[in-house]
C-alpha positions as CSV (number, residue, x, y, z in Angstrom):
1,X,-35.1,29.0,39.2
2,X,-34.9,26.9,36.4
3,X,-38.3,25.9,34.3
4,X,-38.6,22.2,33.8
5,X,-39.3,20.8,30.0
6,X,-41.8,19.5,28.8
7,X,-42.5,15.6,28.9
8,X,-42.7,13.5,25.5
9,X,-46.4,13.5,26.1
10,X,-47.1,17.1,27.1
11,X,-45.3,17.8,23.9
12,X,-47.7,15.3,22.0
13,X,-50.5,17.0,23.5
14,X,-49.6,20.4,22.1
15,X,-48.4,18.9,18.8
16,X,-52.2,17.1,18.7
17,X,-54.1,20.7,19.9
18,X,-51.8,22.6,16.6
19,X,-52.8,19.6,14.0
20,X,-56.7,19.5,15.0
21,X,-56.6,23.3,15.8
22,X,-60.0,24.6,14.4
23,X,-61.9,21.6,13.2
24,X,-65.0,20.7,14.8
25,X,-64.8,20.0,18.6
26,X,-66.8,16.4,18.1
27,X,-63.6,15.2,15.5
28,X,-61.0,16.7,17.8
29,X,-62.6,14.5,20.5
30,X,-63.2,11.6,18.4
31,X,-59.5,11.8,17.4
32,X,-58.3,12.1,20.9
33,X,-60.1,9.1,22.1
34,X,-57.9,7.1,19.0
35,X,-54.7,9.3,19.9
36,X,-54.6,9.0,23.4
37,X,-57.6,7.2,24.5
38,X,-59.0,9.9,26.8
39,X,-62.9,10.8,26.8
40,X,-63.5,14.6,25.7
41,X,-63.4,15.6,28.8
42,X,-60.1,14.1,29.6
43,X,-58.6,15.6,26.6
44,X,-59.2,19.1,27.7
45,X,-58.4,18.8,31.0
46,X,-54.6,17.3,29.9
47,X,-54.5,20.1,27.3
48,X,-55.7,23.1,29.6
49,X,-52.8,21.9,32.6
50,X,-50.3,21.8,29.7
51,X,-50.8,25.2,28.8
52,X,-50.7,26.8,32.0
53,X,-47.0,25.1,31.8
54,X,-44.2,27.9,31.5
55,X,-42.3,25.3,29.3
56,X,-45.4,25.3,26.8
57,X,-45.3,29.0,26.4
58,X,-41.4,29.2,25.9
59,X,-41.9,26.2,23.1
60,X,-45.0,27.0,21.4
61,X,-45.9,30.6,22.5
62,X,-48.0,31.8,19.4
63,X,-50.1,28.1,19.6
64,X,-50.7,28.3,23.3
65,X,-51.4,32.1,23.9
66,X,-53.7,31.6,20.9
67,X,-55.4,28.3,22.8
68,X,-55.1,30.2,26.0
69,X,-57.5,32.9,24.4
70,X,-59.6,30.3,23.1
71,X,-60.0,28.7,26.9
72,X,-60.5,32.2,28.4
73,X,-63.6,33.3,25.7
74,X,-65.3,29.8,26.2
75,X,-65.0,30.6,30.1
76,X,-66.3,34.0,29.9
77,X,-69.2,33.3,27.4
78,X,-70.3,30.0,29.9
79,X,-70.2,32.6,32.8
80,X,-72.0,35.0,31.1
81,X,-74.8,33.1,30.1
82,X,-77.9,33.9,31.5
83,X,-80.6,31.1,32.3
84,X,-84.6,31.5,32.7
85,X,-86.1,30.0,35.1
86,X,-88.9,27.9,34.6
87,X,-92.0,28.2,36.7
């Protein structure tokens, strides 16, 4: 079965996610909406469906498993969070 490739802009995405890899989440955000035009939220919803993509992993693999890892610790840590109820 072969694995399609990756569109222009799935390939802009990842390029975007490696230049603005680290910096604060409110620039990457803020640079997104001038880049692409997407709210936050739309950003990382595009980003997190391109790096489920087998063509991501077999162009970028170090950049994705490394963003994959990021998704997966933010997931757990919101999962594990524990909230007090107020009476």
């Amino acid at each position: 079965m072969a694995t399609r490739t990756l569109t222009d802009l799935e390939v802009r995405i990842l390029d975007f996610a490696e230049k603005h890899e680290g910096q604060k989440p409110a620039l990457t955000y803020a640079a997104a909406r001038a880049e692409f035009g997407w709210s936050a939220a739309g950003y990382v919803q595009k980003l997190y469906a391109v790096l489920d993509l087998p063509a991501a992993e077999t162009k970028r693999p170090l950049l994705v498993h490394r963003l994959q890892r990021v998704r997966d610790e933010r997931s757990q840590a919101r999962a594990s969070r524990t909230f007090r109820l107020v009476s």
